[in-house]
DRENVO-441519 format. One record per residue (C-alpha): residue number from 1; chain; x, y, z. Coordinates in pm, whole numbers, padded with zeros to 5 digits. Example, Ala and Ser with C-alpha at 12.3 -4.5 7.8 and 13.67 -1.06 7.14 Angstrom:
BEGIN
1:A:01230:-00450:00780 $
2:A:01367:-00106:00714 $
// end
This chain:
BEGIN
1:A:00000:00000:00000 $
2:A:00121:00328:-00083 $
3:A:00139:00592:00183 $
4:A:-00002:00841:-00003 $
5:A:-00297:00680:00005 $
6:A:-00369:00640:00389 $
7:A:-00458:01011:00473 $
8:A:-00700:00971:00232 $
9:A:-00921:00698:00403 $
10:A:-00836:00773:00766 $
11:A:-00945:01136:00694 $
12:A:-01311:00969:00576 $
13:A:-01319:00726:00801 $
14:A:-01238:00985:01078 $
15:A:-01568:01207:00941 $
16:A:-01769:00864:00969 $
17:A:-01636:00765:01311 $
18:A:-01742:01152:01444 $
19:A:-02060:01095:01306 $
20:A:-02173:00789:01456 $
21:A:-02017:00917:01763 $
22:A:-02261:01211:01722 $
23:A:-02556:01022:01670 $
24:A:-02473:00816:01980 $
25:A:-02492:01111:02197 $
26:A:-02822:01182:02054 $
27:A:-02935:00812:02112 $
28:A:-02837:00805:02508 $
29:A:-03015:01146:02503 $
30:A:-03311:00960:02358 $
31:A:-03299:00663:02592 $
32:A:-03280:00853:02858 $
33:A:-03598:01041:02787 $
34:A:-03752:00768:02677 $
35:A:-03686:00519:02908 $
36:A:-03685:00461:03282 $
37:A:-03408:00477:03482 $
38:A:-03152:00224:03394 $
39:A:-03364:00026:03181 $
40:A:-03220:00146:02827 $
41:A:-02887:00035:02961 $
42:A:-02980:-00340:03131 $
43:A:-03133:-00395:02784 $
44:A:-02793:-00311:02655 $
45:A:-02642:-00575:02839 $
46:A:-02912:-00826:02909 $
47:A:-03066:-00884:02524 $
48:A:-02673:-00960:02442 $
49:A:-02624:-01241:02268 $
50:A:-02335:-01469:02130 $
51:A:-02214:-01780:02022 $
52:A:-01891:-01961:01842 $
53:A:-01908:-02111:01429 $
54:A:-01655:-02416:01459 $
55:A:-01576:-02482:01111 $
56:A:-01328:-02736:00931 $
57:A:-01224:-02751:00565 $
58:A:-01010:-02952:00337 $
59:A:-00890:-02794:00022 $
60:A:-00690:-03020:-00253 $
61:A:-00682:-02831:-00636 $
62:A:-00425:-03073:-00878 $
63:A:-00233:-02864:-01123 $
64:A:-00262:-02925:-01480 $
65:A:-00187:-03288:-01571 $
66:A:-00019:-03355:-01233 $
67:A:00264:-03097:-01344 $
68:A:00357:-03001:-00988 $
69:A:00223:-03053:-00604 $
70:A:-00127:-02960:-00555 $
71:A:-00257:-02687:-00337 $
72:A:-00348:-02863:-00029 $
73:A:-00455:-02798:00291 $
74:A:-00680:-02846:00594 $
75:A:-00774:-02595:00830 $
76:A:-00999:-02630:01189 $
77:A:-01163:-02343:01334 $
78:A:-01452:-02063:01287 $
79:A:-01532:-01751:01520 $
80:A:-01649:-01621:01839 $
81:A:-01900:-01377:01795 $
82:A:-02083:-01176:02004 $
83:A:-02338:-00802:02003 $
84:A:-02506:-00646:02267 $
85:A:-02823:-00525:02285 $
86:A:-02936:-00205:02203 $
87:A:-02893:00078:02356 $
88:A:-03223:00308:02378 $
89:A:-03334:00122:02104 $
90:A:-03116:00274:01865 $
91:A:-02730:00166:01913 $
92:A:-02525:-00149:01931 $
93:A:-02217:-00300:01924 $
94:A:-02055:-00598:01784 $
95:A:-01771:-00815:01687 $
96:A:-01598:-01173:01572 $
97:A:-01314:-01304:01650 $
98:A:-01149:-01561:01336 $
99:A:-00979:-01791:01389 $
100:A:-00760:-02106:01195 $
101:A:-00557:-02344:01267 $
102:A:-00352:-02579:01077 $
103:A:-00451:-02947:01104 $
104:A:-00254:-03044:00739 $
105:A:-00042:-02853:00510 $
106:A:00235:-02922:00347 $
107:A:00514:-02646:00243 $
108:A:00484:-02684:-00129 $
109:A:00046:-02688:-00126 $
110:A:00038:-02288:-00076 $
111:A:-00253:-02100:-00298 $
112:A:-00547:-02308:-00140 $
113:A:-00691:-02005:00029 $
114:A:-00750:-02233:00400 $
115:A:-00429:-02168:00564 $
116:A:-00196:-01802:00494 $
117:A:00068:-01799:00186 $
118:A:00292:-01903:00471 $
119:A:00101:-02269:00544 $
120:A:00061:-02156:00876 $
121:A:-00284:-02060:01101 $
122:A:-00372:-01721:01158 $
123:A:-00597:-01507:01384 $
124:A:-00775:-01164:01332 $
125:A:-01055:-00967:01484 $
126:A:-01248:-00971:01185 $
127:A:-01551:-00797:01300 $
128:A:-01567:-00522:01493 $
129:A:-01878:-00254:01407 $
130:A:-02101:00015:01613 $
131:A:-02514:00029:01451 $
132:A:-02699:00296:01491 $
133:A:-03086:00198:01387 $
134:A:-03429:00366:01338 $
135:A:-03713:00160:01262 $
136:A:-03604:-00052:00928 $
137:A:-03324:00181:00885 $
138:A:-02971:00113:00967 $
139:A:-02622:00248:00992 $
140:A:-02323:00028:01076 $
141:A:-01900:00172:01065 $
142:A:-01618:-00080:01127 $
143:A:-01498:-00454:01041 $
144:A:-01764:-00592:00857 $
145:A:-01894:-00961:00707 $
146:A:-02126:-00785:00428 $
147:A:-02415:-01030:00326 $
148:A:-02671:-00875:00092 $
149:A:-02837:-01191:-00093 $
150:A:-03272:-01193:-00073 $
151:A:-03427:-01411:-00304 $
152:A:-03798:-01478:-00393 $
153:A:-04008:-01745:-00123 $
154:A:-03991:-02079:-00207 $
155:A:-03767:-02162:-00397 $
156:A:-03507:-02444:-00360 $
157:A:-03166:-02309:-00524 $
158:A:-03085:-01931:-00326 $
159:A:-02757:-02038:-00282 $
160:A:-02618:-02049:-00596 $
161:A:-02564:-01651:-00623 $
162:A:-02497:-01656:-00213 $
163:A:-02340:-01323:-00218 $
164:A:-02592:-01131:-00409 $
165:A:-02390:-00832:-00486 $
166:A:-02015:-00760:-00638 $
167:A:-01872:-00709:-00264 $
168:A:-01981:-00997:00019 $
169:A:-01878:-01249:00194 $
170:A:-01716:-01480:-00051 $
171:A:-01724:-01786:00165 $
172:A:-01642:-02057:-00068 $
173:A:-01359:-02223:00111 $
174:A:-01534:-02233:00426 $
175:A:-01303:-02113:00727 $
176:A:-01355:-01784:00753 $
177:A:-01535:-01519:00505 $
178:A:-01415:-01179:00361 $
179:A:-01438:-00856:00573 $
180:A:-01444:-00523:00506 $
181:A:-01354:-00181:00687 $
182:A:-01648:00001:00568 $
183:A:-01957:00218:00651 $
184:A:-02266:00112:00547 $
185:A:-02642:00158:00508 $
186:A:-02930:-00055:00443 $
187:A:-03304:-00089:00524 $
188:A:-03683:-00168:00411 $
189:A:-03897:00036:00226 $
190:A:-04276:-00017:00145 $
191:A:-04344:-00265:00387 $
192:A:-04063:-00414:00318 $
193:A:-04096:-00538:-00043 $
194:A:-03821:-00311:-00113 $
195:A:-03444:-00341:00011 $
196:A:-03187:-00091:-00052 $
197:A:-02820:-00101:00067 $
198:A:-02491:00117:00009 $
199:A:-02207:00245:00138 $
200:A:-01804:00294:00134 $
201:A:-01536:-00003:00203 $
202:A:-01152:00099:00232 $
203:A:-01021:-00176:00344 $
204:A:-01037:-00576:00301 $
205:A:-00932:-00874:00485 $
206:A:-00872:-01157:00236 $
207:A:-01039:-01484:00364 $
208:A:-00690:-01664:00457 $
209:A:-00492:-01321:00610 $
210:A:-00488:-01183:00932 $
211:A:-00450:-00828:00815 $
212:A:-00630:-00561:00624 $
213:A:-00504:-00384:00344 $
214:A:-00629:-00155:00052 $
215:A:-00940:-00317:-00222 $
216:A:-00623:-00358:-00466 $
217:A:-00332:-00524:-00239 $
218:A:-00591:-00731:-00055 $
219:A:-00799:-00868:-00335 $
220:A:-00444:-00957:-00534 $
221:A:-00474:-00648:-00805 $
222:A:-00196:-00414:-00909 $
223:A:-00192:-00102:-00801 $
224:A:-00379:00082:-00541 $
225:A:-00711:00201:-00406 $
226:A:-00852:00429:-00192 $
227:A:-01170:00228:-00162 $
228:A:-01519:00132:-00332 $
229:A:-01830:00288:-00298 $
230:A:-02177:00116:-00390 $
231:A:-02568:00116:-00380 $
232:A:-02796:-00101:-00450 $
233:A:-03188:-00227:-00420 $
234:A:-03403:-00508:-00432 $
235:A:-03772:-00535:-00545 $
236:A:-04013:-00820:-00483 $
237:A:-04277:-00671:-00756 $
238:A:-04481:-00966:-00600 $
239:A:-04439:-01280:-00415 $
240:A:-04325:-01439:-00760 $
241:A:-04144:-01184:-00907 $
242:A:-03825:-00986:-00865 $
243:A:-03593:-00694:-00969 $
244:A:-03272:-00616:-00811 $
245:A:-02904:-00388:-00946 $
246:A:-02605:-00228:-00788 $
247:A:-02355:-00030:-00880 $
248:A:-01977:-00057:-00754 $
249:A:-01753:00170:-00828 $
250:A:-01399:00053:-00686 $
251:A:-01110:00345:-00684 $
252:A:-00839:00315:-00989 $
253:A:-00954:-00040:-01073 $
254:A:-01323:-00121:-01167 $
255:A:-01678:00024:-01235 $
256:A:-01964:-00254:-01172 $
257:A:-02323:-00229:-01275 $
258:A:-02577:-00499:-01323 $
259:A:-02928:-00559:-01326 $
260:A:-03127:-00869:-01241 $
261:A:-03515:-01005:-01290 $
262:A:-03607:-01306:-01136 $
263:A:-03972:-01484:-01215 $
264:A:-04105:-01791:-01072 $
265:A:-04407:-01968:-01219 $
266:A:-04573:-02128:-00905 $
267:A:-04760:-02478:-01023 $
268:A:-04903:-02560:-00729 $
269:A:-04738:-02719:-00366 $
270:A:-04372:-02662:-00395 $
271:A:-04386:-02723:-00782 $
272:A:-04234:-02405:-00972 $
273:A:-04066:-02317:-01271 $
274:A:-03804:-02041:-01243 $
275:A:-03646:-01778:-01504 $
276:A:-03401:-01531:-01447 $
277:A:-03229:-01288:-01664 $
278:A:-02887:-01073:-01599 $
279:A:-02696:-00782:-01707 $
280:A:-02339:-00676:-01605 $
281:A:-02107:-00433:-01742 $
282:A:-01770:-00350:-01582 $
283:A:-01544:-00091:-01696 $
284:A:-01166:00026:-01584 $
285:A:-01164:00377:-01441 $
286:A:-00871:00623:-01252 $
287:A:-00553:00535:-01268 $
288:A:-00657:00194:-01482 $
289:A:-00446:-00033:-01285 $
290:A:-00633:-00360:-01446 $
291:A:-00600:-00194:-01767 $
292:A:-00811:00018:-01971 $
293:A:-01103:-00172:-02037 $
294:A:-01471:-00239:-02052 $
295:A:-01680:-00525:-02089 $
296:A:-02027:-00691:-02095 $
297:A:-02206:-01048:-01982 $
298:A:-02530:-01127:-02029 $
299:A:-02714:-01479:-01882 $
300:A:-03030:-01651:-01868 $
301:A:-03126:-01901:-01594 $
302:A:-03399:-02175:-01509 $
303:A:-03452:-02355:-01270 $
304:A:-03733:-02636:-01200 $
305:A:-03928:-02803:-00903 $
306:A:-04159:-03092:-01095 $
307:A:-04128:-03365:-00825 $
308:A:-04042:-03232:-00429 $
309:A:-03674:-03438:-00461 $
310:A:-03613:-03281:-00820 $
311:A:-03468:-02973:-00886 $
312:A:-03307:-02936:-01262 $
313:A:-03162:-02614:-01359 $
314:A:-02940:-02474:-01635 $
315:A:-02738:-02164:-01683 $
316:A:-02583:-02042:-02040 $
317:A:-02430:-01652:-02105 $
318:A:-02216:-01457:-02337 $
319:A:-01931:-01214:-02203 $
320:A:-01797:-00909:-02441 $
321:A:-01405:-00946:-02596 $
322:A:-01309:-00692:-02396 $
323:A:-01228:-00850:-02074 $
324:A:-01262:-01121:-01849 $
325:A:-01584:-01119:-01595 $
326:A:-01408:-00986:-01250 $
327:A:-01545:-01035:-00906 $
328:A:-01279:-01002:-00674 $
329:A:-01471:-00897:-00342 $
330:A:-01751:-01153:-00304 $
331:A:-01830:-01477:-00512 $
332:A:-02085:-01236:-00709 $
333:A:-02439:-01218:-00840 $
334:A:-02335:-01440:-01127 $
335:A:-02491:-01754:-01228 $
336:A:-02202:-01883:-01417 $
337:A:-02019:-02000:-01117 $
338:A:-01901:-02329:-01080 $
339:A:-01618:-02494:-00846 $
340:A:-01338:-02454:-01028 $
341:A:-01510:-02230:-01335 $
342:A:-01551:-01885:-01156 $
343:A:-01597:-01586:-01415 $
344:A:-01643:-01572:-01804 $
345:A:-01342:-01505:-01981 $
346:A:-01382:-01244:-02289 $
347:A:-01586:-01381:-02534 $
348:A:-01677:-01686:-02368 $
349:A:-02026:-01841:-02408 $
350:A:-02103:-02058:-02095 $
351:A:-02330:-02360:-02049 $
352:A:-02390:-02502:-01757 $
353:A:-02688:-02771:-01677 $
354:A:-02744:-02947:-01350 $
355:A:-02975:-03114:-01116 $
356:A:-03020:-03141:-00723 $
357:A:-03133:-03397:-00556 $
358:A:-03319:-03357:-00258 $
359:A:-03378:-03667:-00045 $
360:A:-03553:-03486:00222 $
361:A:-03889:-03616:00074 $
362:A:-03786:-03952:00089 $
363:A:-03679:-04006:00417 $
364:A:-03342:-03876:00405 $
365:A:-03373:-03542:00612 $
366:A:-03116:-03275:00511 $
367:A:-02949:-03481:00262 $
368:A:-02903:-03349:-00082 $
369:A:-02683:-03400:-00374 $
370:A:-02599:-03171:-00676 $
371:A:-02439:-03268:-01005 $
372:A:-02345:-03024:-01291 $
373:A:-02163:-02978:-01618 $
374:A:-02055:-02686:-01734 $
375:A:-01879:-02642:-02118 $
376:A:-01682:-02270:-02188 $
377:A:-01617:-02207:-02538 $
378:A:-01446:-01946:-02749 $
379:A:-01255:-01768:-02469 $
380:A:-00982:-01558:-02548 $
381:A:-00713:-01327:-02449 $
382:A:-00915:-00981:-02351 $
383:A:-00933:-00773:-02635 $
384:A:-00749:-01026:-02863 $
385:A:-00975:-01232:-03000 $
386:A:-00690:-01361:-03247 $
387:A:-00567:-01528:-02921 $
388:A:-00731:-01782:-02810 $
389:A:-00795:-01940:-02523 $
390:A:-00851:-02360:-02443 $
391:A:-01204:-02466:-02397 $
392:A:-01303:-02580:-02011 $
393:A:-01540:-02864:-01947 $
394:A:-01600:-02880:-01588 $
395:A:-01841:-03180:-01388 $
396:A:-01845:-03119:-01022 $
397:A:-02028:-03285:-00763 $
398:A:-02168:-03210:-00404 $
399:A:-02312:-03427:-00175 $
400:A:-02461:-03247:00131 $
401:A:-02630:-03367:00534 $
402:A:-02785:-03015:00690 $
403:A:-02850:-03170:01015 $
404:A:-03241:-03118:01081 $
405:A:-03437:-02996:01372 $
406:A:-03479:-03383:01558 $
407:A:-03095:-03351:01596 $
408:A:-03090:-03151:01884 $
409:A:-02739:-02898:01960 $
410:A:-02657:-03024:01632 $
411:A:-02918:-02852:01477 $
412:A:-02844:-02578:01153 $
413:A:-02522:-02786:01133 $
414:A:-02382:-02865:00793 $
415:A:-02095:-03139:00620 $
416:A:-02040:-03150:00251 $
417:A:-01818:-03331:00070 $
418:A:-01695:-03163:-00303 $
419:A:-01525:-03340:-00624 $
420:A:-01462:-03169:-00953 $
421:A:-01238:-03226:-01302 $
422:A:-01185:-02960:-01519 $
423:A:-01053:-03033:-01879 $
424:A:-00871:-02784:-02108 $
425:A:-00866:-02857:-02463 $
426:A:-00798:-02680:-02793 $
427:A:-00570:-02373:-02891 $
428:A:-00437:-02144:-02635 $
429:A:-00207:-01836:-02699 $
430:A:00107:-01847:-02418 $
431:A:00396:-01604:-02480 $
432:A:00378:-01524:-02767 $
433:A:00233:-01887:-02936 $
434:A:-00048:-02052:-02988 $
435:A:-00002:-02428:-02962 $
436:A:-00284:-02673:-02896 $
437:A:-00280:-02758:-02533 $
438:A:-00499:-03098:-02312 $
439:A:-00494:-03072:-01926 $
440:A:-00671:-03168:-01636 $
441:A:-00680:-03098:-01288 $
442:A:-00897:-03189:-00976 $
443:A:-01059:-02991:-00714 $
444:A:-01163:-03207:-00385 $
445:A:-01323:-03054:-00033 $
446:A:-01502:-03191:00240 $
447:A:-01596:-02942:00496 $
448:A:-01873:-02927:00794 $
449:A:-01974:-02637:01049 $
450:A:-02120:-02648:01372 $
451:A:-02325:-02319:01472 $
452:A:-02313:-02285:01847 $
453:A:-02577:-01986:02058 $
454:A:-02462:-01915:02414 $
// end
């Protein structure tokens, strides 16, 4: 990070911090007229709450055709959490402790995202925040887990754009999520059918470090940034329809906007048919550190419900030749995600089809398991479309046990074990050359959390 750069933030940051401190003078005020003696601040303290996420993961990604080690590790640990209550009805507090430890990883399996780029376990306090609320209405400065996905009722597959926006939580590996030094604001509007959200980020934690830096050092750009603003809403037209968009504006690296409509087709129990459609454009701006560029991706998606324990679905989209599809501060909005297969390359056209099983129905409480193949074709170097890139077929697998209500402590609990094989096949363009190229590579995980409430 560039010291240049660090008046910059601290100087907002500092306006933000007096402001909420402010507005928490003016909320004791308030409790203190509004309340009896004392009460505002028991309430403070005695509707506190708190609780500990024990998590374990196991990353193993091959290289290409066995070429070198893999990146390997496993990791054990989670968080400690805990907020207060709030104070006059207005303010609270809050905070989460991260932390990992190393249960496997050997020296040469670095770039698996569990442990740090040293092999080695790490701890942070990777949520620290002060709210300030009125009504459906909501302020919150510090470390932050930023989680902005709503989907319609009903239906089966919400997970599959978890984030919801271009900056979240991006908790993929499962140890520990992204956070983000940031002010934010979010809340309901007519009667809640509406969502809105927004705010200003300067700093991010990477999911395996234990220290913040700038949006370009700590999401592995060039360059520098002082930051990202963004806004966004969400509209549930009705209970089976819905339009959401954002825009993200990230300093000297990236503008993001994108729309989304979402329409199920309700046929009765938990039958449905499902239809979304996406927009995203991205675009360099500042100092152009990824380049000057701009680019486009368009998808369609369907999903179906026709039997309770069936749930097909497919995904295909186009991206522009002028750059790859970025998402570097949550897993994104995207449907084109797969394990391995993140973000379009330029001029890809994805297709991706799938189905989930869901044994539930059958007997099977909280058991599910997900199969999907997904084919990327004419890819190519960003703004080159002379040089080419190799094809990808990916098949990847899940098989999933959400421990159910009867289960007792266990309860909201979760183990899932992950295979995938990409192949790359075709021409590719590589310093200079294009030369036809055939690789493959695994991706294998097996992971399970245990939520814990004191």
């Amino acid at each position: 990070m560039h010291i240049q750069n660090i008046p910059c933030r601290s100087r907002i940051a500092t306006a933000i911090a007096g402001a909420l401190f402010a507005s928490l003078s003016c909320a004791s005020a308030h409790a203190q007229g509004t309340t009896t003696s004392g009460s505002s601040t028991q309430e403070f303290v005695s509707q506190a709450k708190g609780g500990v996420m024990l998590r374990s993961s196991y990353f193993q990604r091959s290289k290409p055709n066995d070429v070198a080690p893999p990146a390997e590790a496993w990791g054990v640990g989670g968080w400690i959490w805990g907020e207060t209550g709030e104070l006059g009805n207005i303010f609270s507090l809050g905070g989460a402790y991260y932390f990992v430890g190393e249960a496997y990883g050997p020296p040469d399996g670095g770039g698996n995202f569990i442990l740090d780029n040293d092999q080695s376990g790490y701890s942070v306090l990777g949520e620290a925040w002060g709210r300030m609320r009125l009504g459906d209405h909501a302020f919150t400065i510090g470390r932050q887990a930023l989680n902005y996905s709503w989907s319609l009722d009903g239906i089966y597959r919400t997970y599959n754009r978890y984030d919801g926006a271009f900056i979240g939580r991006r908790d993929v590996r499962t140890m520990v999520p992204l956070n983000f030094e940031s002010a934010t604001v979010a809340g309901k509007l007519a009667g809640g059918n509406v969502r809105y959200y927004g705010g200003y980020a300067w700093d991010m934690r990477q999911i395996n470090s234990a220290s913040f830096h700038d949006l370009a050092e700590a999401a592995l750009l060039p360059g520098d940034s002082d930051g990202m603003i963004f806004a966004g809403a969400q509209w549930k037209i009705n209970n089976d329809l819905m339009l959401q968009g954002a825009y993200h504006g990230v300093d000297n690296l990236l503008d993001i906007g994108w729309v989304d409509l979402d329409y199920v087709w309700r046929l009765g129990g938990d039958q449905y048919l499902r239809f979304d459609t996406q927009y995203i454009y991205q675009a360099s701006n500042g100092q152009a550190f990824l380049g000057d560029f701009s680019t486009w991706n368009w998808a369609g998606y369907v999903e179906a419900r026709p039997l309770t324990w069936l749930i097909p679905y497919g995904a295909i989209g186009i991206n522009g030749d002028g750059e790859e599809l970025r998402a570097p501060y949550s897993l994104g909005p995207s449907y084109l995600v797969q394990r391995v297969g993140e973000n379009a390359k330029a001029g890809e056209r994805t297709v991706i089809i799938g189905t989930t099983f869901d044994f539930s129905s059958l007997g099977a409480r909280g058991l599910s398991f997900d199969a999907n193949y997904g084919f990327r074709t004419d890819r190519h170097v960003a703004g080159e479309s002379s040089q080419p890139l190799a094809d990808m077929k990916e098949l990847a697998l899940d098989l999933i046990y959400s421990f159910p209500k009867e289960t007792g402590w266990l309860a909201g609990s979760r183990t899932r074990l992950r295979w995938a094989q990409v192949k790359e096949s075709g021409d590719r363009f590589s310093n200079g050359v294009i030369a036809p190229v055939s690789e493959s590579y695994k991706d294998i995980r097996f992971d399970f959390l245990i939520p814990l409430t004191f």
